[in-house]
C-alpha positions in Angstrom: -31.4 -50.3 -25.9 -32.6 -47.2 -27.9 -34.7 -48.4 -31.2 -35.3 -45.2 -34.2 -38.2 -44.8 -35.4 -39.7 -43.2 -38.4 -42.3 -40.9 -38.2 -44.7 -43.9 -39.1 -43.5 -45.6 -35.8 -41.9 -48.2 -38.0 -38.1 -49.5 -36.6 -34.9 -48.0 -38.1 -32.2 -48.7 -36.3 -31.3 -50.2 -32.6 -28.5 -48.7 -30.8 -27.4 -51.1 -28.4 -23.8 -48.9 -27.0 -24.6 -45.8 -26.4 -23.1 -43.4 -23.6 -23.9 -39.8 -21.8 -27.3 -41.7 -21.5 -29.7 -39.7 -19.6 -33.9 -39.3 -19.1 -35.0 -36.0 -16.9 -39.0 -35.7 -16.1 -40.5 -32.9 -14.2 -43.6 -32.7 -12.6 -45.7 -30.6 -15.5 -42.2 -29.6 -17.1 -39.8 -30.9 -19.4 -39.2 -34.9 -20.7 -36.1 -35.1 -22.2 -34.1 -38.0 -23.4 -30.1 -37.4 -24.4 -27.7 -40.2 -25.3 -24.5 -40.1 -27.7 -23.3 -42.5 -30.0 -20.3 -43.1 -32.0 -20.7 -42.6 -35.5 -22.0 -45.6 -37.6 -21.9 -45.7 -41.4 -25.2 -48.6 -40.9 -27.2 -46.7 -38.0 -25.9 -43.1 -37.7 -28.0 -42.1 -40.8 -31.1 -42.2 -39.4 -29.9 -40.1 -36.4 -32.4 -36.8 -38.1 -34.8 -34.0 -36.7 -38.1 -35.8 -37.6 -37.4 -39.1 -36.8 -38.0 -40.9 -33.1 -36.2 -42.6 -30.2 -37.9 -44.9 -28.2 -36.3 -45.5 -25.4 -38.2 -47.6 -21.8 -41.1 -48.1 -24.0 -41.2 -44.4 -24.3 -41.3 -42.0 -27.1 -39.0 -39.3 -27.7 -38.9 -36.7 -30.9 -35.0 -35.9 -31.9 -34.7 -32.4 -32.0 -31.2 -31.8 -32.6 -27.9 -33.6 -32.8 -24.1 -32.6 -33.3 -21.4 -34.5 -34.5 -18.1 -33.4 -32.9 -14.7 -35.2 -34.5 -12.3 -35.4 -31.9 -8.3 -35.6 -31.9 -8.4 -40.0 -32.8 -10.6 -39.4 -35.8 -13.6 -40.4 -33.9 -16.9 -39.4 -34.7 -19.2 -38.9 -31.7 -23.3 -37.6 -32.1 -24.7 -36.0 -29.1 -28.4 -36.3 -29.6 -31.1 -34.4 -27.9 -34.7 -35.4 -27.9 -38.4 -34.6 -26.4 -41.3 -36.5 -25.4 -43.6 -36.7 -28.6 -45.6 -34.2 -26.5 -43.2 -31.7 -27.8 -45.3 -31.9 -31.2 -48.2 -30.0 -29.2 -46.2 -26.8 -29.3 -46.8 -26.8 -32.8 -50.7 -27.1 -33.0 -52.3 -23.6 -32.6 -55.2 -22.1 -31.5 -54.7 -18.8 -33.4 -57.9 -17.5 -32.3 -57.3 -18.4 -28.4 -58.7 -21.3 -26.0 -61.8 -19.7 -24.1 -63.6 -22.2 -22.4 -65.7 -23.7 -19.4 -66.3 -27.4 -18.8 -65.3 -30.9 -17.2 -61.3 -31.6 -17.7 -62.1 -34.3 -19.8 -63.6 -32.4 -22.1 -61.8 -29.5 -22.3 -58.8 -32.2 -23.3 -60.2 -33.5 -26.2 -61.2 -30.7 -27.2 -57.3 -29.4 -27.4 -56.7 -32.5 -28.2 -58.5 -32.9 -31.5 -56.4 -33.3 -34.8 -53.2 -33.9 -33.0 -52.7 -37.5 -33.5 -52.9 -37.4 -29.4 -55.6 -39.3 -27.1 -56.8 -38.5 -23.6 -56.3 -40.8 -20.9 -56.9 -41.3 -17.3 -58.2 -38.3 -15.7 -59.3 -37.9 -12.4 -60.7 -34.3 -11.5 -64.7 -33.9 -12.8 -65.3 -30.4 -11.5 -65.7 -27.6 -14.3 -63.0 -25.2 -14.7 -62.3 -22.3 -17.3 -59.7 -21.9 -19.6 -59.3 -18.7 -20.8 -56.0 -18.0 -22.8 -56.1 -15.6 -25.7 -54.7 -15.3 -29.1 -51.5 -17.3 -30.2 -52.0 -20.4 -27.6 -50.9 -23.7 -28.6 -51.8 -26.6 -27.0 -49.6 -27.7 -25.1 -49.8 -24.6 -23.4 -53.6 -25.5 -22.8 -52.7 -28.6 -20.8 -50.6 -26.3 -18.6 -52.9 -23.8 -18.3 -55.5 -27.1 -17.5 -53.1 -28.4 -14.6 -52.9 -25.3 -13.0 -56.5 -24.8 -13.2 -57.4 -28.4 -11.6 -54.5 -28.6 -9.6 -53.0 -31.9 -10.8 -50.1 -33.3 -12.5 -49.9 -34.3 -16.4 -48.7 -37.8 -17.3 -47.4 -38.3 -20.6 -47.3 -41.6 -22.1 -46.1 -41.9 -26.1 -49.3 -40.1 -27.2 -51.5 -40.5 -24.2 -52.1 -37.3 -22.0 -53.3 -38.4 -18.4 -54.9 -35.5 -15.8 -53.9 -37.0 -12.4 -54.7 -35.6 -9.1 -51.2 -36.5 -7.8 -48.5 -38.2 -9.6 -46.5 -40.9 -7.3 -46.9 -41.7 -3.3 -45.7 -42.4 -0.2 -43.7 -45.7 -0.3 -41.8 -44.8 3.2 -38.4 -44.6 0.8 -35.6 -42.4 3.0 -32.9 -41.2 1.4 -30.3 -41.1 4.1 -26.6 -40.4 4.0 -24.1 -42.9 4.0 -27.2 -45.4 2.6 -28.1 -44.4 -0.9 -27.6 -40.3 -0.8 -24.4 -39.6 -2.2 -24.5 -35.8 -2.4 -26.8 -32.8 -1.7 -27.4 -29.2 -2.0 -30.4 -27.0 -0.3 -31.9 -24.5 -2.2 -34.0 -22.1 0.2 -35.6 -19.1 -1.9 -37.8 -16.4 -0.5 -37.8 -14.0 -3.6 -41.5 -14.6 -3.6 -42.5 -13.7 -0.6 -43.1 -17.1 0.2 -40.4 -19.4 1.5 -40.0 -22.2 -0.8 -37.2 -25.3 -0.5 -36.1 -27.6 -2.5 -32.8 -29.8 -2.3 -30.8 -31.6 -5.1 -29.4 -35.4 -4.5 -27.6 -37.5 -5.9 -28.4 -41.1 -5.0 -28.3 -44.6 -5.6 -31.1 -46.4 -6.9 -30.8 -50.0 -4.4 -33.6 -51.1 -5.9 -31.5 -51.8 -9.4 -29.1 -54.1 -6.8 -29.7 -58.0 -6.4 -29.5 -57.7 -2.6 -32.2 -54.7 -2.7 -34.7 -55.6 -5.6 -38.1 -54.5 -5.0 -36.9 -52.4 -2.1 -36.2 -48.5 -2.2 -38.2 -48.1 -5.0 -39.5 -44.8 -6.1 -40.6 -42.6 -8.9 -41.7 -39.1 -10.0 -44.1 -37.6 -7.3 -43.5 -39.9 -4.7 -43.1 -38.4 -0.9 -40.1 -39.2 0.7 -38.0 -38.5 3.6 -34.6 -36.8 3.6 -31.9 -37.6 6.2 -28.6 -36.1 6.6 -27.6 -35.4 10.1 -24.2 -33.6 9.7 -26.2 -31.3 7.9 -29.3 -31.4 10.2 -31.6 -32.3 7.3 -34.6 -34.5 8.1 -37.6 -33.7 6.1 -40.5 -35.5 4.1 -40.9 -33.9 0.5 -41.9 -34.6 -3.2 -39.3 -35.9 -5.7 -40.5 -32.8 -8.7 -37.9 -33.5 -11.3 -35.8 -37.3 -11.9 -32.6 -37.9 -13.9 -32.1 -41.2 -14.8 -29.9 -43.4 -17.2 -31.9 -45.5 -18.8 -29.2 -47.7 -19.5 -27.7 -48.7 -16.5 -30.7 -46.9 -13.4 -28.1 -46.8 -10.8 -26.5 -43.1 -10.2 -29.4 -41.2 -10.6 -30.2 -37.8 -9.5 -33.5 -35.9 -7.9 -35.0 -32.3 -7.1 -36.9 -33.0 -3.9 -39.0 -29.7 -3.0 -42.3 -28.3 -1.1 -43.9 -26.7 -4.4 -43.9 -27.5 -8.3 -41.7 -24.8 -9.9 -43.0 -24.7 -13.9 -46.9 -25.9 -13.8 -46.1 -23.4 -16.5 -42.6 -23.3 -18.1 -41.3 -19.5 -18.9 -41.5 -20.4 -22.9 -45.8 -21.1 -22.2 -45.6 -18.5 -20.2 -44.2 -15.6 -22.9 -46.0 -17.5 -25.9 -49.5 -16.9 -23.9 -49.3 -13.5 -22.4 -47.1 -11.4 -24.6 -45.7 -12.3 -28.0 -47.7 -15.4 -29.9 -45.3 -17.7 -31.6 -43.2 -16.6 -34.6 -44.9 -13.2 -34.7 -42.8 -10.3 -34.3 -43.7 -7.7 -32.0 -41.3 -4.0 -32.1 -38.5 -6.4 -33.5 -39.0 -9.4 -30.9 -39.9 -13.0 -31.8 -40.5 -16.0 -29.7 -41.0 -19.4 -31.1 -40.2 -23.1 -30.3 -37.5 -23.4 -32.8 -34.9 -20.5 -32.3 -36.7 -19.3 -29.1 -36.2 -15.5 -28.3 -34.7 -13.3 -31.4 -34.9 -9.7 -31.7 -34.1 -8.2 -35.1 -32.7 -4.6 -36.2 -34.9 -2.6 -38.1 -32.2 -2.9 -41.4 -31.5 -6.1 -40.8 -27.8 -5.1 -39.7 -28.0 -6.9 -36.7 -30.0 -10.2 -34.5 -29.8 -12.1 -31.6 -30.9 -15.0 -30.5 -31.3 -16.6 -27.0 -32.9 -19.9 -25.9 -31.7 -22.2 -23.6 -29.3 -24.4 -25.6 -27.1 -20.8 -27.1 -27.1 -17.6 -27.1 -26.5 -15.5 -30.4 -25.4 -11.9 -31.6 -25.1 -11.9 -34.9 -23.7 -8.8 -37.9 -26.4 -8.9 -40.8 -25.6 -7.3 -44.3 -29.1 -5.7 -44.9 -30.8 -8.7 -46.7 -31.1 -10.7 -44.1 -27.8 -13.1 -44.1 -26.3 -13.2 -40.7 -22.8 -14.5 -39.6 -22.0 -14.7 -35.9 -20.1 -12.8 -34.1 -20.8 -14.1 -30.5 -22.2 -17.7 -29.9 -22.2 -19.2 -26.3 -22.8 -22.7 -26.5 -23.0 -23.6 -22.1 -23.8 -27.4 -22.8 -21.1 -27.9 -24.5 -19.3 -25.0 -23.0 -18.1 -23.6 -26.0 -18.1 -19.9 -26.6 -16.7 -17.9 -29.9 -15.9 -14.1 -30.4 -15.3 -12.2 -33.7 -13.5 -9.1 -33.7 -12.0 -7.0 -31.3 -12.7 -7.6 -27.7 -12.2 -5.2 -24.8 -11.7 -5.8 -20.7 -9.9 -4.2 -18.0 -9.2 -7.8 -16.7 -9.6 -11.1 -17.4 -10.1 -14.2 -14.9 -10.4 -17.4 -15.7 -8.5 -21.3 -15.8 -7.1 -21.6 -19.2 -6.3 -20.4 -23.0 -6.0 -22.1 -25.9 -5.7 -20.5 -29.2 -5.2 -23.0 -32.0 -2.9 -25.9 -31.4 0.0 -23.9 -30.6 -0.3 -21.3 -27.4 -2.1 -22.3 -24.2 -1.9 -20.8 -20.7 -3.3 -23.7 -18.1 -4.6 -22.5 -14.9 -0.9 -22.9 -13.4 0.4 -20.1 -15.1 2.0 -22.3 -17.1 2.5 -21.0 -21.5 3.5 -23.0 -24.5 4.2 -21.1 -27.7 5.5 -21.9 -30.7 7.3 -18.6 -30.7 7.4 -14.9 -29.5 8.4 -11.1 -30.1 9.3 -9.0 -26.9 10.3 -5.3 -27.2 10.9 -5.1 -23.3 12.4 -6.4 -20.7 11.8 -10.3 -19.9 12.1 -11.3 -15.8 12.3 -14.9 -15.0 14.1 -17.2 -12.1 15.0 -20.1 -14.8 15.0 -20.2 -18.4 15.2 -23.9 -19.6 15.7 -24.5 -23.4 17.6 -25.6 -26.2 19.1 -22.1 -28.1 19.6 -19.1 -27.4 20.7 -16.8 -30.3 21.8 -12.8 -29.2 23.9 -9.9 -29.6 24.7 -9.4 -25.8 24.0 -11.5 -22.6 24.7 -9.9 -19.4 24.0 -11.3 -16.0 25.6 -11.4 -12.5 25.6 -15.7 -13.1 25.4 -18.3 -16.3 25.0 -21.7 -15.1 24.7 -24.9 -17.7 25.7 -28.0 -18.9 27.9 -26.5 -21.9 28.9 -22.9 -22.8 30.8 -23.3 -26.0 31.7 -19.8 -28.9 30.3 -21.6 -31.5 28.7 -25.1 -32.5 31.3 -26.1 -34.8 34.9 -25.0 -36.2 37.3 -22.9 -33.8 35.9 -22.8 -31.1 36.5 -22.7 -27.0 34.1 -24.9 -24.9 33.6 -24.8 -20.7 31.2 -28.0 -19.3 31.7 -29.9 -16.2 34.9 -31.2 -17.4 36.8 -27.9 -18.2 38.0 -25.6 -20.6 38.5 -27.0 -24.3 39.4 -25.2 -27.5 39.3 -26.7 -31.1 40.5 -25.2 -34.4 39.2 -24.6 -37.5 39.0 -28.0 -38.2 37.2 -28.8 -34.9 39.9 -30.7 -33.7 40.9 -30.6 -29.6 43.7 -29.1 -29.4 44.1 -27.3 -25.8 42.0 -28.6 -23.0 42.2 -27.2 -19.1 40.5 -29.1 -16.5 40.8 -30.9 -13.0 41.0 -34.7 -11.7 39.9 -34.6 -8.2 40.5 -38.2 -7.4 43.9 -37.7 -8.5 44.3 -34.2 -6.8 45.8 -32.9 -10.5 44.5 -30.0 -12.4 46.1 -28.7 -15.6 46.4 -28.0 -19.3 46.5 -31.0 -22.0 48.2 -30.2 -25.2 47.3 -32.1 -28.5 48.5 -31.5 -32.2 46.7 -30.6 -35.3 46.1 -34.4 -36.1 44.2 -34.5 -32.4 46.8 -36.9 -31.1 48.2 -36.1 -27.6 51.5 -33.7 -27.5 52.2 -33.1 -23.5 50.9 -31.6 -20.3 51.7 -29.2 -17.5 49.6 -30.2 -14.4 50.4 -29.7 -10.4 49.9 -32.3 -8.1 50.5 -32.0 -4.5 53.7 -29.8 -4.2 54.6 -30.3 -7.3 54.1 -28.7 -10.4 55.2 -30.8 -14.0 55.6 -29.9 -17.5 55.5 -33.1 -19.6 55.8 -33.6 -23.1 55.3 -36.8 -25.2 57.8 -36.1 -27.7 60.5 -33.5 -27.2 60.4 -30.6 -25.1 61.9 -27.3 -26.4 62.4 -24.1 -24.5 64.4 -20.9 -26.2 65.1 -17.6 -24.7 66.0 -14.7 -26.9 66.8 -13.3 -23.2 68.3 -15.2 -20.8 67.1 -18.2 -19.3 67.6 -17.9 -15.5 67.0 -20.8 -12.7 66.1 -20.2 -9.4 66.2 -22.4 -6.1 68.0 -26.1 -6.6 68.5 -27.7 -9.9 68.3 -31.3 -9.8 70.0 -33.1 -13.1 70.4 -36.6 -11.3 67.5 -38.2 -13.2 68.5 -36.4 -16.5 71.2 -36.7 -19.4 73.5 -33.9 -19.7 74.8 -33.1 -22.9 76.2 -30.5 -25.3 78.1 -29.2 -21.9 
């Protein structure tokens, strides 16, 4: 269940069927909550930037949403949300945060005004702080973590200070038991070997036969097993993807270090650009993240981790893009001419009416050629031309024209109509009979005669009468058998 909330905390809406459902924590990182709904004229409304999703009892800011109508008519919102935390990045200590003291009070101090509390915290030791102009304060509970050495713990709008998140609960992740899939990241860019592994597994605990087994959570230590792959190591689970819906197929980062005590974005707000200020045409802030700006306004882009923007301005500051890459959605739009010696990839669409798949495969409403066209088999329903030339012609029907006179070959034979489209000749072959011949018919289509060979025998038939002239003479060869016939006029 995923209950809206106002600002005031105060319920709007509970959204009981949901889908794409899915919480990711890191150790001192991102907390992120994504879900999607289908639209609802009662509910959907209060889907807004502003507003709150509580979801496990914790809370979650919506950031941004996008409705997408797809080819039934159906309205689908994709929403995207933070932990309330997220509302730290927006309380700043213009002047910088340059201080010595215990944790605890070097919290509520960066605390103070923010509508956020300090909880547990459980290093005592001074430590100093010293970040400089443009800080905000979330940034100052990094900068605090790294200093201690412990993990934040974010709870609705209480910040904890914990020496180490999670434990050892002897959990293994073992193939063919709950790990489902895994890749091994080694990475030595540093100058320091650091691993870290990606798995896929399935939480047993959430099963009947399992319950308060297998259980683990953010932090804990546990042991990885794979022996195809001769894995078997004890590490910390530093980032967890869960659905909060159904905790079943869930995936981890296990790893031997904490990538992002300090994210890149705290990282580039406190030592180079403060937020929202520009800097020789460069701004970084929480909303659009990186932009950089032509002097006249003729051109911007924007980058962040959600898309990536080049926009054409018109001098005054309105921008319309003219390449947006959208990877969550894996969307990506060009204006204009684009250039490239080659292009690779599975498959083209353009409108409704041309696509390429990744077979090779083209549909098209129509074309132009001013070439040559090579192909094994052409498969359709008309071809119109001047001239067709080819060493073979093979089909169903080849006829002169569709209706009127007209001569027609098909599996059958030979046929030719008149004007009237009426059979009048047609040539063809009865191989269970051993016959092959012509059939003659009259204008009004009924049957006139035949001349067909059979075994030895060649025979002219006619239905009516048969009439033969000569303006020559008519000369017989070989016998001339009248026994069968009536002579007259001899």
């Amino acid at each position: 269940m995923i209950t809206i909330l106002n600002s005031y905390l105060q319920p709007l809406a509970i959204f009981e069927d949901y889908l794409n459902d899915e919480i990711t924590e890191q150790l001192n990182g991102a907390y992120t909550l994504r879900f999607s709904v289908v639209l609802d004229e009662d509910k959907s409304q209060y889907i807004q930037v502003g507003n709150i999703a509580e979801a496990e009892g914790q809370y979650f800011n919506i950031v941004k949403h996008r409705r997408t109508r797809s080819e039934s008519n159906e309205v689908a919102i994709a929403v995207e949300c933070e932990q309330v935390s997220y509302d730290l990045l927006f309380h700043l200590f213009e002047g910088g945060f340059i201080h010595t003291n215990t944790p605890w009070v070097l919290l509520n101090m960066a605390l103070e005004g923010t509508g956020f509390m300090v909880g547990a915290v459980q290093h005592h030791q001074y430590v100093s702080i010293e970040l400089k102009e443009g800080v905000n304060v979330r940034g100052v509970l990094m900068e605090i973590a790294a200093q201690t050495g412990c993990e934040l713990y974010f709870d609705k709008y209480t910040v904890s200070l914990l020496s180490r998140r999670g434990q050892d609960r002897g959990v293994q992740f073992r193939l063919g038991k709950n790990l489902k899939g895994i890749v091994k990241d080694v990475n030595g860019q540093s100058g320091e070997v650091l691993t870290s592994y990606e798995i896929d597994v399935v939480e047993l605990n959430t099963l009947p036969e399992f319950e308060g087994l297998e259980y683990f959570e953010l932090g804990d230590t546990v042991d990885i097993i794979d022996e195809e792959l001769g894995i078997n190591e004890q590490q910390r689970i530093i980032e967890y993807s869960y659905s909060p819906k159904r905790r079943i197929n869930s995936k981890v980062t296990i790893a031997n270090y904490i990538e992002g005590i300090q994210d890149t974005i705290y990282l580039i707000q406190t030592t180079t650009v403060g937020k929202d200020k520009w800097m020789y045409g460069v701004k970084i802030g929480p909303d659009e993240g990186i932009v950089i700006e032509r002097y006249d306004k003729m051109a911007k882009s924007i980058f962040n981790a959600d898309e990536f923007r080049m926009q054409k301005g018109n001098g005054s500051g309105s921008y319309t893009d003219s390449l947006y890459f959208d990877p969550i959605n894996q969307e990506y739009e060009f204006t204009g001419v684009v250039r490239a010696g080659q292009f690779i990839g599975g498959e083209i669409q353009i409108g409704s009416n041309f696509s390429v798949d990744e077979t090779g495969h083209m549909k098209a409403v129509g074309a132009e050629f001013s070439g040559d066209i090579t192909a094994s088999t052409i498969t359709g329903g008309t071809i119109t031309g001047t001239d067709i030339y080819g060493a073979t012609i093979t089909g169903s029907t080849l006829r002169t024209s569709s209706s009127g006179a007209r001569i027609e070959a098909d599996i059958f034979g030979l046929s030719a109509y008149d004007q009237s489209g009426t059979l009048r000749v047609a040539l063809g072959m009865n191989s269970g009979a051993g016959m092959s011949g012509h059939v003659y018919y009259g204008p009004d289509g009924s049957y006139e005669g035949q001349v067909y060979s059979i075994s030895d025998e060649l025979h002219i038939i006619a239905d009516n009468t048969l009439f033969l002239r000569a303006f020559g003479q008519t000369k017989f060869q070989g016998v001339v058998d009248f026994s069968d016939a009536t002579v007259i006029g001899l």
